[in-house]
C-alpha positions in Angstrom: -41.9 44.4 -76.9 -43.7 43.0 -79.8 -40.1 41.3 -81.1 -39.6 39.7 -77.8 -42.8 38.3 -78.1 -42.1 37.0 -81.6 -39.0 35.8 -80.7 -39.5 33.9 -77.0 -41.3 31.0 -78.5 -38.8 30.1 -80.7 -35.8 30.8 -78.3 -37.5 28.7 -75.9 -37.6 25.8 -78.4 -34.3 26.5 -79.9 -32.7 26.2 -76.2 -34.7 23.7 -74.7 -32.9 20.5 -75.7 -29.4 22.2 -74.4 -31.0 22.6 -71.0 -32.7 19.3 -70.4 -28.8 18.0 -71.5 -27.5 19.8 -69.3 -30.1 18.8 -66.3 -29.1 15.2 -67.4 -25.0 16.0 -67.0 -25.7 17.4 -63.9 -28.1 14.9 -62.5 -25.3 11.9 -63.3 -22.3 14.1 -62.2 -24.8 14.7 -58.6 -25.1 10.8 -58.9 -21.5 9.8 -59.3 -20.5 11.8 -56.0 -22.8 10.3 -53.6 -21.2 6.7 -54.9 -18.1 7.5 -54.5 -19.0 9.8 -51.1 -20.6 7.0 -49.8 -18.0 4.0 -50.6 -15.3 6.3 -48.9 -17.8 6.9 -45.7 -18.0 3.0 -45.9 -14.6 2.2 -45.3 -13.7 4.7 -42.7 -16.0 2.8 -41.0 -14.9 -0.5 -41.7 -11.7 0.5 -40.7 -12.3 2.0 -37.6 -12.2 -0.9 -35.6 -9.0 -2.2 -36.7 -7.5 0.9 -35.9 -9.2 0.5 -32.0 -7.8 -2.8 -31.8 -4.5 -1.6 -33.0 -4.2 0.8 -30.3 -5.6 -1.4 -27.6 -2.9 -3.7 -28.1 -0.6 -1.0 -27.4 -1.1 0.4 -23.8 1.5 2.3 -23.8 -0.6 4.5 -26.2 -3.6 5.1 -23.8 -4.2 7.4 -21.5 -5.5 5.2 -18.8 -7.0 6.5 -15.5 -7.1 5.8 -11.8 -9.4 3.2 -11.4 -8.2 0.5 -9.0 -8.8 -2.6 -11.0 -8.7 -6.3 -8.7 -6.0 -8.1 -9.7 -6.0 -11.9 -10.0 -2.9 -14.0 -9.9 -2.5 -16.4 -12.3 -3.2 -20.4 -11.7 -0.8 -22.2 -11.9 -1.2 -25.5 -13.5 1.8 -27.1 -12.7 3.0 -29.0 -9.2 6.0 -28.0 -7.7 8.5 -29.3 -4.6 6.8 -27.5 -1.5 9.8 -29.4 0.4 12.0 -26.8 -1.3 9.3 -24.2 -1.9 8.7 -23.9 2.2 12.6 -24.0 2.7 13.6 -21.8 0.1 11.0 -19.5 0.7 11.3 -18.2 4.7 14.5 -16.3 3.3 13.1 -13.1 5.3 12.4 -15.1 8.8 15.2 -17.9 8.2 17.9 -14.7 8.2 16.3 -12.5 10.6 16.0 -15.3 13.0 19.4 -17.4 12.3 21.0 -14.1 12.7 19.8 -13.4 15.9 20.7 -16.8 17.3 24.2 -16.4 15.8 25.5 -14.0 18.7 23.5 -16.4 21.4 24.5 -19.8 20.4 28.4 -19.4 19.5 29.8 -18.2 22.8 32.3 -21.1 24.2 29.7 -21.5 27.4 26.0 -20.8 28.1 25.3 -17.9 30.0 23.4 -15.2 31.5 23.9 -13.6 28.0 23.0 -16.5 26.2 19.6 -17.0 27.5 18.8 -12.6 27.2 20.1 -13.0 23.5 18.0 -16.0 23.2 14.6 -14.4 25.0 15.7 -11.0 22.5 15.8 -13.5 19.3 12.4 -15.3 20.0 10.9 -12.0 20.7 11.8 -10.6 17.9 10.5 -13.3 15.7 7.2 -12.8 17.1 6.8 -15.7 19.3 5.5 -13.4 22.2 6.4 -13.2 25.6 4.3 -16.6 26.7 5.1 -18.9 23.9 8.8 -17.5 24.7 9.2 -18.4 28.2 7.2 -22.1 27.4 9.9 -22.3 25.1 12.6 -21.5 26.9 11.6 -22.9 30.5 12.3 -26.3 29.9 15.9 -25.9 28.6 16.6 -23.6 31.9 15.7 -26.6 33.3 18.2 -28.7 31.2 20.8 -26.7 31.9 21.0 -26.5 35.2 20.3 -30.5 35.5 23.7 -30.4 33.5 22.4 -32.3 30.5 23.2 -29.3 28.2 26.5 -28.1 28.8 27.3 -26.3 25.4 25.5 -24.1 22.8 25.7 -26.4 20.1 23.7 -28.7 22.3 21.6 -26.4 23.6 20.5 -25.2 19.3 19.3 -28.3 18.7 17.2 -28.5 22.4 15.5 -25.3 21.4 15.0 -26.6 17.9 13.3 -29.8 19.4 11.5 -27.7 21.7 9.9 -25.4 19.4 9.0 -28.5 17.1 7.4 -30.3 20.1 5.6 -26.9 21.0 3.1 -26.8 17.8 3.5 -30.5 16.5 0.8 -32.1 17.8 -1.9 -30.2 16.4 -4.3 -31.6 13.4 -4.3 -29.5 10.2 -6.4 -31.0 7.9 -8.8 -29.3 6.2 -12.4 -30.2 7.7 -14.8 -31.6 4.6 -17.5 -34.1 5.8 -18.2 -36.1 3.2 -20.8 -37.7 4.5 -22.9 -34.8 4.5 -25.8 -34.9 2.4 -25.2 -31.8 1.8 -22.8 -28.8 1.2 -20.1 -28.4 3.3 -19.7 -25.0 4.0 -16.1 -23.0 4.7 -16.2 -19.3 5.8 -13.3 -17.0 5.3 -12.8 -14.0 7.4 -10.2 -11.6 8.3 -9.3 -7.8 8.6 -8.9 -5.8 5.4 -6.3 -6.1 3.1 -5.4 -10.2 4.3 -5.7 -11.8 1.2 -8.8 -13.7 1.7 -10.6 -13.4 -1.6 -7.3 -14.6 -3.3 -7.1 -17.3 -0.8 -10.7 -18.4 -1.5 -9.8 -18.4 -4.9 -6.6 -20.5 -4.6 -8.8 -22.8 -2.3 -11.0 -23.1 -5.0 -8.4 -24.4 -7.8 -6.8 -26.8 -5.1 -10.5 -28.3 -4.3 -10.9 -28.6 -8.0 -8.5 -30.6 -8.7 -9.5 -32.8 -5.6 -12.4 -33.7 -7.8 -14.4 -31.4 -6.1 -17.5 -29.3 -7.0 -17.3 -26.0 -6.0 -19.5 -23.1 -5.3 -18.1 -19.3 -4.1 -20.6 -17.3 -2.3 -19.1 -13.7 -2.7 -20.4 -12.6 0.7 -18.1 -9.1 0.7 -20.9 -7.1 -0.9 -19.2 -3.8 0.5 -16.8 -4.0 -2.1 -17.5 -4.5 -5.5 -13.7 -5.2 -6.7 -13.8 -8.5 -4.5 -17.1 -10.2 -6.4 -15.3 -9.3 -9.4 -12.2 -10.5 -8.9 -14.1 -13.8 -7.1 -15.9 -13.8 -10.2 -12.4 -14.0 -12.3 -11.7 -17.1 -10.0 -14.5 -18.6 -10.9 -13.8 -18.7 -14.2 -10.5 -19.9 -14.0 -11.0 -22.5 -11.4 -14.4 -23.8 -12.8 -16.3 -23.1 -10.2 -19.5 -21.5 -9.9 -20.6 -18.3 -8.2 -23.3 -16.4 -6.5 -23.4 -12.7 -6.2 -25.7 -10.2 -4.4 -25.9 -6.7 -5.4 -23.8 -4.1 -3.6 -24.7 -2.9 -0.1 -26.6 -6.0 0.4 -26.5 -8.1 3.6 -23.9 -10.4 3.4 -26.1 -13.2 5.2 -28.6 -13.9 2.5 -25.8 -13.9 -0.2 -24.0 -16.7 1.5 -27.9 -18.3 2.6 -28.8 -18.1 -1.1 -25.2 -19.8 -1.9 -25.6 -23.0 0.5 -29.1 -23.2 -1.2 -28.2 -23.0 -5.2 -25.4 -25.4 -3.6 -27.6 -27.7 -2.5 -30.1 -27.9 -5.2 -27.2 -28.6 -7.8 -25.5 -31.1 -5.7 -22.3 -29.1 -5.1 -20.1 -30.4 -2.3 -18.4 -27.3 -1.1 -19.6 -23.6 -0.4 -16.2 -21.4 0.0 -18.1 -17.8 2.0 -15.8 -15.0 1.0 -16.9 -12.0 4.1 -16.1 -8.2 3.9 -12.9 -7.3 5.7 -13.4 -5.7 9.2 -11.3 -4.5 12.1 -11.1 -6.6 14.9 -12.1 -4.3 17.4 -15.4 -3.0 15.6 -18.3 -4.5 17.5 -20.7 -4.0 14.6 -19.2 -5.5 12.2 -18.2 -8.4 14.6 -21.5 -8.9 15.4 -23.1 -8.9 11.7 -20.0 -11.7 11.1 -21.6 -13.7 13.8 -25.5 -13.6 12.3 -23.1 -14.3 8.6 -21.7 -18.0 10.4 -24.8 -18.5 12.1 -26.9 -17.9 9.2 -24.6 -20.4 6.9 -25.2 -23.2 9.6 -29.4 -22.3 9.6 -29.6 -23.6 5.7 -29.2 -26.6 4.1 -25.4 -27.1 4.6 -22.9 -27.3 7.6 -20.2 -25.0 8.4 -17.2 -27.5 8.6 -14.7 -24.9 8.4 -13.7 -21.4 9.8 -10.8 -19.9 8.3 -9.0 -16.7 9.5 -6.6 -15.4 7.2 -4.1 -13.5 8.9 -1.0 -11.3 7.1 2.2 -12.6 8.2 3.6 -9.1 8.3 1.3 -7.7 10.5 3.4 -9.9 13.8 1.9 -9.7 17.4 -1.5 -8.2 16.1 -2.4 -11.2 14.3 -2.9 -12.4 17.4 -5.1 -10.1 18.6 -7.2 -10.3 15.0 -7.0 -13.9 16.4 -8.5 -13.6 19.6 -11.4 -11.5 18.4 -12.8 -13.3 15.0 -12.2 -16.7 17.2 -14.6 -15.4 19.6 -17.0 -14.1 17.3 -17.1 -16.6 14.7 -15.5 -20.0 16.4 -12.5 -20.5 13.9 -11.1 -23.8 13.1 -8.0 -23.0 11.6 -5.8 -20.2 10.6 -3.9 -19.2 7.0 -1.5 -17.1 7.4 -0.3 -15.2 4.1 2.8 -13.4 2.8 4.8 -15.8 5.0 7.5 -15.4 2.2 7.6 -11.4 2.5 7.8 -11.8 6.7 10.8 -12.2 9.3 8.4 -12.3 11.7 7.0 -16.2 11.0 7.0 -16.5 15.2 3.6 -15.5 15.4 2.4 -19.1 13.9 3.5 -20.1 17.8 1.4 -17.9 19.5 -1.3 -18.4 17.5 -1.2 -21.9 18.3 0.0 -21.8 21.9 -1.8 -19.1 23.1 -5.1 -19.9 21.1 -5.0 -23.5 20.5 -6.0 -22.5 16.7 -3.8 -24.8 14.5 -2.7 -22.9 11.3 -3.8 -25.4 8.7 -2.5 -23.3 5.2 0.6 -20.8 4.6 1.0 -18.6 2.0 4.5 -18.7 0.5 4.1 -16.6 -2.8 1.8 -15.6 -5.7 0.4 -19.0 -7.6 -1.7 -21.3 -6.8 1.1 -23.8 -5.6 2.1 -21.4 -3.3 -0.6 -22.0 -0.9 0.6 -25.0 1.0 -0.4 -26.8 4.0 1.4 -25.8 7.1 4.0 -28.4 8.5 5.6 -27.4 11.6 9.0 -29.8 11.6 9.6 -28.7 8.2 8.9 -25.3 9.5 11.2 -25.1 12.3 13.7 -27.1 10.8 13.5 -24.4 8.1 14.5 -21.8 10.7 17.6 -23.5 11.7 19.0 -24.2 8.6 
């Protein structure tokens, strides 16, 4: 005991300069890690994002899921021939119609046949039992009177005829400008019609009228159809009011026709929430929608009721209804291209007296085209 107390002071001292070196080693061999720790924490972080971007350029790499995302055709800036665009384009009702003519108008004599083939074909095209016999009643007529005698004559009597029957009919669009104030053009329809893509294709054609241009995104039941009017906006250069979702549709286009009129902007396209035709609510709050538009500072110079080509003879019931409820001015009828039942542009305007002012022959911009009925027809018979 009494040697270990001899001996500790001078181990202590003897030892003590070995173990503050070796505190010192350790201390800059602690120091040296957290360095290089912390430059190799650095960039995997500076990385990281090129490595996101990497993969988000390959989408084939992601697991994406089902979220229904609105999609938003391209405009197009170029013009093209919509001579040749409308001609080339009623492929679907062109054959389905041509065809059923074929059988009617190539028998050596006009018969009791021809004019049941004939009745079948126009049915079948959609022009609808009244537009069919106003068609056909005045070349019975004809016939008898012995001023057709053949079926080559009696083609191009039924292609005059159906000219004549939706020619005299004005389709411009209705913009007042001299309004001292927005003019307003409300677009309704059932689900599923196209009418926020035809708004926006409105938009882009206005545009380059020299137009300003304001969309009211009145379909606040659907939140894919502000964004996707949004995305129109953008790319037409025109500007936008939204509302939040669920909210009425009435002050969204009211506060539209007012940020409208306090810029100066000469057109208000109202995009409405798609509805069925035979639900009285909804029909009704579309009604306090067109009222409301006329009650601000703006007019409502147009009504547009976009109709789906495919749907045939129930456009015209869609017709019948929104017309009531809303007082449409004209009518643009859509996927005309993807249809062999085009007929139904005759009973619109026939039976309703609704001229269809715009056609929609295909996915740009150019491909919404004003509606010419000789070129039309003639399109039919070609």
């Amino acid at each position: 005991m009494l040697a270990l107390e001899i001996f500790a002071p001078r181990f202590a001292a003897e030892t003590a300069p070995t173990i503050l070196l070796a505190l010192a080693v350790l201390t800059v061999v602690f120091g040296i890690g957290v360095v290089v720790f912390s430059r190799r924490r650095s960039t995997a972080v500076d990385a990281a994002p090129n490595d996101i971007v990497k993969v988000a350029t390959e989408p084939h790499d992601i697991a994406t899921p089902d979220v229904a995302v609105p999609v938003v055709e391209p405009i197009a800036t170029e013009t093209v021939n919509t001579t040749a665009s409308v001609r080339d384009r009623l492929g679907k009702v062109r054959s389905s119609f041509a065809g059923a003519l074929t059988s009617a108008l190539t028998r050596s004599a006009i018969t009791q046949e021809t004019w049941d083939e004939l009745e079948e074909a126009l049915l079948l095209a959609d022009l609808g039992v009244a537009t069919t016999t106003r068609v056909l009643s005045p070349l019975r007529d004809l016939v008898k009177a012995k001023k057709i005698v053949n079926p080559s004559d009696l083609r191009l009597a039924l292609q005059t005829e159906m000219t004549a029957q939706i020619s005299n009919t004005a389709r411009e669009l209705n913009f007042d400008s001299s309004l001292n104030a927005p003019n307003v053009w409300l677009v309704v329809g059932v689900n599923g019609a196209g009418k926020t893509t035809t708004i926006g294709k409105l938009a882009a054609q206005q545009r380059k009228l020299g137009r300003t241009v304001l969309m009211a995104a009145g379909d606040t039941f659907r939140a894919a159809a502000g964004d996707q009017l949004e995305t129109w906006a953008q790319r037409s250069g025109a500007e936008i009011v939204r509302g939040s979702e669920g909210s009425d549709p009435s002050s969204v286009v009211f506060d539209g026709v007012a940020r409208a009129t306090a810029k100066k902007i000469d057109l208000v396209l109202a995009d409405t929430a798609g509805r069925l035709q035979n639900n009285t609510n909804l029909m009704e709050e579309l009604t306090k929608v067109r009222r409301v538009a006329d009650k601000g500072s703006g007019k409502v110079t147009e009504v547009l009721l976009v109709i789906d080509a495919t749907t045939g003879q129930n456009g015209l019931t869609q017709a019948k209804q929104f017309a009531q409820a809303t007082a449409v001015t004209g009518v643009v009828l859509t996927k005309l291209d993807g249809s062999a039942r085009g007929g139904i542009v005759f009973a619109i305007e026939t039976e309703l007296q609704i001229p269809v002012k715009l056609v929609g022959l295909g996915e740009t911009i150019d491909d919404l085209v004003e509606f010419d009925a000789a070129e039309f027809v003639a399109a039919l018979f070609e």
